[in-house]
C-alpha positions as CSV (number, residue, x, y, z in Angstrom):
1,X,-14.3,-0.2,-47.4
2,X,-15.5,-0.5,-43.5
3,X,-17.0,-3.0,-42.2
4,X,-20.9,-1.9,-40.9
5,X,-21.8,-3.4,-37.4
6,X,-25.6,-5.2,-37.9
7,X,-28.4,-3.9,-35.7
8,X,-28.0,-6.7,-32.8
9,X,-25.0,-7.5,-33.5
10,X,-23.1,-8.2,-30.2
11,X,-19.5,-6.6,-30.2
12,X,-16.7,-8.5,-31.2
13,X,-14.6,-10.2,-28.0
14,X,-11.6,-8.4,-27.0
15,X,-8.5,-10.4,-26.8
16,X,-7.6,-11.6,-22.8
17,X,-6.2,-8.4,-21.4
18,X,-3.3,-9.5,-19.5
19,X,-2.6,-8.9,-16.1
20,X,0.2,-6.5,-14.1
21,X,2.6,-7.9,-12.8
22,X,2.5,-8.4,-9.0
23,X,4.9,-8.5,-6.4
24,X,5.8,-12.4,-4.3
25,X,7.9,-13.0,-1.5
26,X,10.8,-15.8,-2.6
27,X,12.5,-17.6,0.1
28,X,15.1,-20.2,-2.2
29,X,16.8,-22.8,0.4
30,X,20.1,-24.2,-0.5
31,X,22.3,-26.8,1.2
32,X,25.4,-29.4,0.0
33,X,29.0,-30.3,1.0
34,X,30.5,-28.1,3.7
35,X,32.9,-24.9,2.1
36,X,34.6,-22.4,3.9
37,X,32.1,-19.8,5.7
38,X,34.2,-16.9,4.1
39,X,34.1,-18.6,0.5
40,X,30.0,-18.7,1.3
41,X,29.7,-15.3,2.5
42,X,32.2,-13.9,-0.5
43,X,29.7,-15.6,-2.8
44,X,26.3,-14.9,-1.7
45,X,27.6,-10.6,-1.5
46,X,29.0,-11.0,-5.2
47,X,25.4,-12.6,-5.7
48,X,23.7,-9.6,-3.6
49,X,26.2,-7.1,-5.9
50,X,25.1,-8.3,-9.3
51,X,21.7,-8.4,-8.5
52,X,20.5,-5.6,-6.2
53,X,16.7,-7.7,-5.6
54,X,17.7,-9.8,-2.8
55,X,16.9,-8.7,0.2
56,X,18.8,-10.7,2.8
57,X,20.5,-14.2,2.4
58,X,21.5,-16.5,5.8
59,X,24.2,-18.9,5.4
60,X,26.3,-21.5,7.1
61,X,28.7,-23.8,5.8
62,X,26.6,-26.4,4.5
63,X,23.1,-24.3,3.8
64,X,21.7,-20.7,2.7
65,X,18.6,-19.6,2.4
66,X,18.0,-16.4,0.2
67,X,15.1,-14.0,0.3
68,X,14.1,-11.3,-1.8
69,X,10.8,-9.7,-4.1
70,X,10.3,-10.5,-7.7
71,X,8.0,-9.1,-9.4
72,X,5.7,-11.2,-12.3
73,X,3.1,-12.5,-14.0
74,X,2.2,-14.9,-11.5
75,X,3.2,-17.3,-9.7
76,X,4.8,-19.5,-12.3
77,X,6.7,-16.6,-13.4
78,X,8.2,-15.9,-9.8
79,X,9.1,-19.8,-9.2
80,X,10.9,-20.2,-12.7
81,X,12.9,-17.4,-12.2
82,X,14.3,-18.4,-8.8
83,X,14.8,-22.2,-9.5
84,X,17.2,-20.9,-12.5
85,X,18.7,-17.8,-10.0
86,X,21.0,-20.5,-8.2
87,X,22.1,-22.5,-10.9
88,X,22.3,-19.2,-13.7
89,X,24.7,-17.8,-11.4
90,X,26.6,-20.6,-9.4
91,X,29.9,-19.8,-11.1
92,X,29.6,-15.7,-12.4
93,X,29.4,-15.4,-8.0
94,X,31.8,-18.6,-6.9
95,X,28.9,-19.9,-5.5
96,X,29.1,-23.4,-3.7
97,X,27.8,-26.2,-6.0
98,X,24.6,-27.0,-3.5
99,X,21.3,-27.9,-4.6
100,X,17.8,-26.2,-4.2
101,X,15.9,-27.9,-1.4
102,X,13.4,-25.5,-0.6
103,X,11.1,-22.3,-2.3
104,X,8.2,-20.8,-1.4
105,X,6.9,-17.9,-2.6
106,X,4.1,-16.0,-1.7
107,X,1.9,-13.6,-3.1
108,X,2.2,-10.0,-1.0
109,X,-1.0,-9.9,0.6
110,X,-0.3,-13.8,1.8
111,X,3.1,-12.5,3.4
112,X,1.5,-9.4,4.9
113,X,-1.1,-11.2,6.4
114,X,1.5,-14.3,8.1
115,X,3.6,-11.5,9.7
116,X,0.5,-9.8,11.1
117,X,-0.5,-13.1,12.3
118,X,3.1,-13.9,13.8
119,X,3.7,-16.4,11.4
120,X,6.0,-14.8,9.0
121,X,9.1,-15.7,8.0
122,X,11.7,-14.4,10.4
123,X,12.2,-10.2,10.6
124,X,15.3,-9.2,8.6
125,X,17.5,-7.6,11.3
126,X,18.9,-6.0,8.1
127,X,19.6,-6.2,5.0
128,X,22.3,-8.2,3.2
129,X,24.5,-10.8,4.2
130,X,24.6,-12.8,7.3
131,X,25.3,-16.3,9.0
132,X,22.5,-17.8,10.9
């Protein structure tokens, strides 16, 4: 049988409706040992192959920076997933065994607003893969 609403009776709370996903600038900094620029550059386009997202990485012989979109939850979501991208992925791309020292990641608006502002990270002359 149905359950009958009371006269008064205020409507039963609705679970949290969770939010779309939304869309953050990364920028993940790397830097170690010196390795051959070619072994870097080799490893950063297998890196770029495999995972279409990244939108342009710099490198030199001792440091890389990588920048790309995710998209998630929050921001949580979008730092977890590119603390683990380096280290997930060191060996399936020959990457070198350097350590994070930098991430930021910004929400959209955040990024739109710093380039209007001339603030912005610097312009990808394109994209892909390319020494500083």
């Amino acid at each position: 049988m149905g359950r009958l609403a009371g006269v008064g009776t205020a409507p039963s709370p609705q679970p949290e409706e969770r939010v779309g996903s939304r869309l953050w600038h990364v920028t993940l900094s790397v830097a170690g040992r010196e390795a051959p620029l070619g072994d870097v550059r080799r490893a950063l386009e297998r890196l770029a192959h495999d995972h279409p997202f990244l939108l342009t990485s710099r490198y030199a012989d001792d440091h890389a920076e990588i920048r790309y979109w995710e998209e998630a939850q929050d921001l949580h979501d979008a730092a977890a997933v590119a603390l683990r991208l380096w280290g997930e992925h060191r060996s399936s791309a020959g990457l070198p065994p350097w350590e994070i020292v930098g991430l930021e990641v910004i929400g959209r608006e955040t990024y739109r607003r710093r380039v209007a502002e001339g603030c912005g990270p610097p312009p990808v002359s394109t994209v892909g893969v390319h020494p500083f």
